[in-house]
N, C-alpha and C positions, 0 to 999 in steps of 0.2 A: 159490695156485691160479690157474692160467691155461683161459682161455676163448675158443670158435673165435670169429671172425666171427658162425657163424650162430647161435651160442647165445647170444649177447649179443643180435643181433638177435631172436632169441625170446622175452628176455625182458625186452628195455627197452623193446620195442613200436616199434621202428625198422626201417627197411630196411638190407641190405644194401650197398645203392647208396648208402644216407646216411651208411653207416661208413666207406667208400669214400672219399667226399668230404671228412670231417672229414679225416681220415688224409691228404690229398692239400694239404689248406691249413692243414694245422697243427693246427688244433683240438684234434685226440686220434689220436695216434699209437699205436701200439698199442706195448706195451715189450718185447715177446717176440718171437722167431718159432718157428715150428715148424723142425724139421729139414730139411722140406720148403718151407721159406720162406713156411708161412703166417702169418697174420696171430695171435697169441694176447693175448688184454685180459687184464691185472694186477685186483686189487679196488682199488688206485691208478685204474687206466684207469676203471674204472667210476663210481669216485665223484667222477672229473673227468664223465664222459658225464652222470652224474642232472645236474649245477652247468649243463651245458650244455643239457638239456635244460628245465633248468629256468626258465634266461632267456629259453630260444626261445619258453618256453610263455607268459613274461611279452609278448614281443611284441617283443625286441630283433634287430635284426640279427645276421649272423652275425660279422661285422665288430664292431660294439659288445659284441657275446661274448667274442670273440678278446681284445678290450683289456680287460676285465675279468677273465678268467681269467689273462690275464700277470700281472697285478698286483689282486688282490683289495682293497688295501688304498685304491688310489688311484682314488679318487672312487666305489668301485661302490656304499655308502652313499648317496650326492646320485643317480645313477642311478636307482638304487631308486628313493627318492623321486618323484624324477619321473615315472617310469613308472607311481608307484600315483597319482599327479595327473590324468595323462594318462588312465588308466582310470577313474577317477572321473568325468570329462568325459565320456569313450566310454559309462558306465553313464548319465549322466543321459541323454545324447542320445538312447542307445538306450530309453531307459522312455518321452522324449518321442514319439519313436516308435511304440514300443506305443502309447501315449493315443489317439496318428490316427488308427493299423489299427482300434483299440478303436472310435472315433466313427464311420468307414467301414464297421465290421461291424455297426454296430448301426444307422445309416442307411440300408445296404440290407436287414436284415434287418427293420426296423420304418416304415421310409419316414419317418420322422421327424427333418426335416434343423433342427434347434434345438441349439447349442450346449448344454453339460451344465448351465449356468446357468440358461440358456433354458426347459431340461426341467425343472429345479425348482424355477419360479416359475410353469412353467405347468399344470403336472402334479402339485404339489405329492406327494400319497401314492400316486400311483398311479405306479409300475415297471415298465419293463418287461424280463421275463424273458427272458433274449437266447436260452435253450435251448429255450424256448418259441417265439419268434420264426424260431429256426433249422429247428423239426420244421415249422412251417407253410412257411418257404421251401420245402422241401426237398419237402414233400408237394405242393403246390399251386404251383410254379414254373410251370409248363406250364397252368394253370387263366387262363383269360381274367376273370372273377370278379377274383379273388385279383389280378391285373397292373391291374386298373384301381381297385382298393381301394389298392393299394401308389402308384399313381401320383398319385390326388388326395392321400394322404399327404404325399407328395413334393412336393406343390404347395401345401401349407396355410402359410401363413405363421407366423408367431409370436402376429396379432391373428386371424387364424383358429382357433389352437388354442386360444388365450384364449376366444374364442365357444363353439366345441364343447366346449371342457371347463364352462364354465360352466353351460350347458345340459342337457352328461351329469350334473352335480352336483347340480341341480334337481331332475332325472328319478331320480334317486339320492334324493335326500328323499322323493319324493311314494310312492316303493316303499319305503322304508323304513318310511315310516308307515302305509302300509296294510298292510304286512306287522305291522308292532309292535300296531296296532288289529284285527285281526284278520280282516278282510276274505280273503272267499273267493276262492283263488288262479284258480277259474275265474268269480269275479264281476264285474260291470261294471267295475268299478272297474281290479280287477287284469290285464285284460283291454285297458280305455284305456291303462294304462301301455305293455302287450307291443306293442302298435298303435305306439306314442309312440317307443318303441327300434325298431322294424322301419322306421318312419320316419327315424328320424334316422341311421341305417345308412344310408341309402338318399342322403339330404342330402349328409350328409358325403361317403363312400364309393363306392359302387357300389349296384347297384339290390339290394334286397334282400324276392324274393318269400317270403311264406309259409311254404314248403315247407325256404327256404332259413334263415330264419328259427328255422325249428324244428331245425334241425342246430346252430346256434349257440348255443342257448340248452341243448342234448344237450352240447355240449360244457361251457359253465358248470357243471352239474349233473357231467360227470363226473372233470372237471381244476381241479383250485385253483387253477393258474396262469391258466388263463381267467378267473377270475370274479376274480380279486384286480385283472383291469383294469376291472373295470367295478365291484365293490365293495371298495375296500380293505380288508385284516384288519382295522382299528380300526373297521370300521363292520359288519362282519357279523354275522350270528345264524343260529346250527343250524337248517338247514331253509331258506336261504334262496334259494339257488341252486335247489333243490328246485322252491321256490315261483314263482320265475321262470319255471323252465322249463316248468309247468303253464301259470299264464298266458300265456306264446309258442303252447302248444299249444291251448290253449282259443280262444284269438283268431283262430290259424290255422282251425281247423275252422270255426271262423264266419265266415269271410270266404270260404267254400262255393268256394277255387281250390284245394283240394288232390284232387279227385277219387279220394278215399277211399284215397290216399298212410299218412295217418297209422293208428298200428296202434293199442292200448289201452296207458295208462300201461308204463313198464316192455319193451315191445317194443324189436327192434332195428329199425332203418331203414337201410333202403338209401341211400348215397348218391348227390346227382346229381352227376353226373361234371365234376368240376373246382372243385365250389360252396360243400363244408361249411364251410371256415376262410375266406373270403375275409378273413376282418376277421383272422386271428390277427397278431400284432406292431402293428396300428393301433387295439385292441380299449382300449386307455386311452382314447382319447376318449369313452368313451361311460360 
């Protein structure tokens, strides 16, 4: 059975103009013509085109082609070879690759310039979720907040995060155990804590009032991926995030700067415009 040009081209997924050129340098000559001196492919023609297609696809010139389809036998075995060598070099270098875009995506999207080593010696359980990192860029890029929470990030050293994490880890025991002894989530107690993390927000970070305060801690309460930076899985209890976010709101109302902002448990809140995430992708420190 014989075949035009353009049906061969439709269905080896070539052009035209590339059957053209094969046929013009020898490659694959077409073994028929039509009556009308067109060009007609053989199922010979064709299963020389897959062999030829096939090396192009490996990466060979068309020249290293050409000598390989003349003589099959002589050296296209060591060829081979060395072409899946040369791709196995190509595949490592490309994955080293990915790793940097990977370390560049997760440095601008969490401001956290610490090698992967860095990150888990000093971070130990606490991850950060880059899809989590990404909604916060993505929402709060244009937020002045959020750009100078990312920038002291950016600026913390390695015995800086050493510090902050240490001290989130602290802050993380003393709520653990007022939460585990049962203290009332809007009690003195749980209350010093909400104070203790709206400060250290503030330390580390960017300024972080009240109002702004209680949007962060709406967030812990209603995304896991929030709260898993500030309490890892291996240390949570049902109700804890919950309990958090009471005490942020108990604290806030008492610190009499919200001008009746906050609504009753369970309400929505308006956001202030640019402010609710500023901590998301830096939210492990604390």
């Amino acid at each position: 059975m014989s075949y035009t040009v353009g049906q061969v081209a439709g269905f080896a997924g070539v052009t035209v103009r590339a059957l053209h050129h094969y046929d013009r340098t020898g490659l694959l000559t077409p073994s028929e013509r039509s009556t009308g001196g067109y060009r007609l492919y053989t199922d010979a023609d064709l299963a020389r085109l897959q062999q030829l297609l096939f090396y192009r696809e490996l990466g060979f010139t068309l020249d290293e082609t050409a000598e390989i389809l003349a003589d099959p036998g002589a050296g296209a075995l060591d060829r081979l070879r060395a072409r899946r060598r040369a791709l196995r070099e190509r595949i490592g270098e490309l994955e080293r690759l990915v790793e940097v875009a990977d370390r560049a995506i997760e440095v601008q999207r969490t401001g956290v310039r610490l090698s992967p080593g860095e990150r888990f010696e000093v971070f130990g359980e606490i991850t950060f979720d880059l899809s989590y990192a990404t909604e916060a860029e993505l929402k709060w890029q244009d937020s002045a907040g959020h750009r100078a929470a990312m920038r002291s990030a950016a600026e913390h050293s390695k015995e800086d995060w050493a510090r902050l994490m240490a001290e989130a880890a602290d802050w993380r025991g003393e709520l653990l155990a007022a939460f585990d002894a049962g203290e009332a989530a809007e009690g003195e107690r749980a209350r010093e804590l909400a104070e203790a993390h709206r400060l250290h927000i503030a330390r580390w970070f960017t300024d972080c009032p009240p109002d702004m305060h209680v949007r962060i801690a709406d967030d812990f309460a209603a995304d896991p991926r929030a709260f898993a930076l500030v309490v890892p899985s291996s240390q949570q209890r049902p109700g804890l995030a919950d309990y958090l976010r009471t005490a942020v709101r108990a604290n806030a109302r008492a610190s009499g700067d919200l001008h009746g902002q906050l609504e009753e448990e369970g309400d929505s809140h308006p956001e202030p415009e640019g402010e609710r995430r500023v901590e998301r992708g830096v939210r492990g420190s604390r």
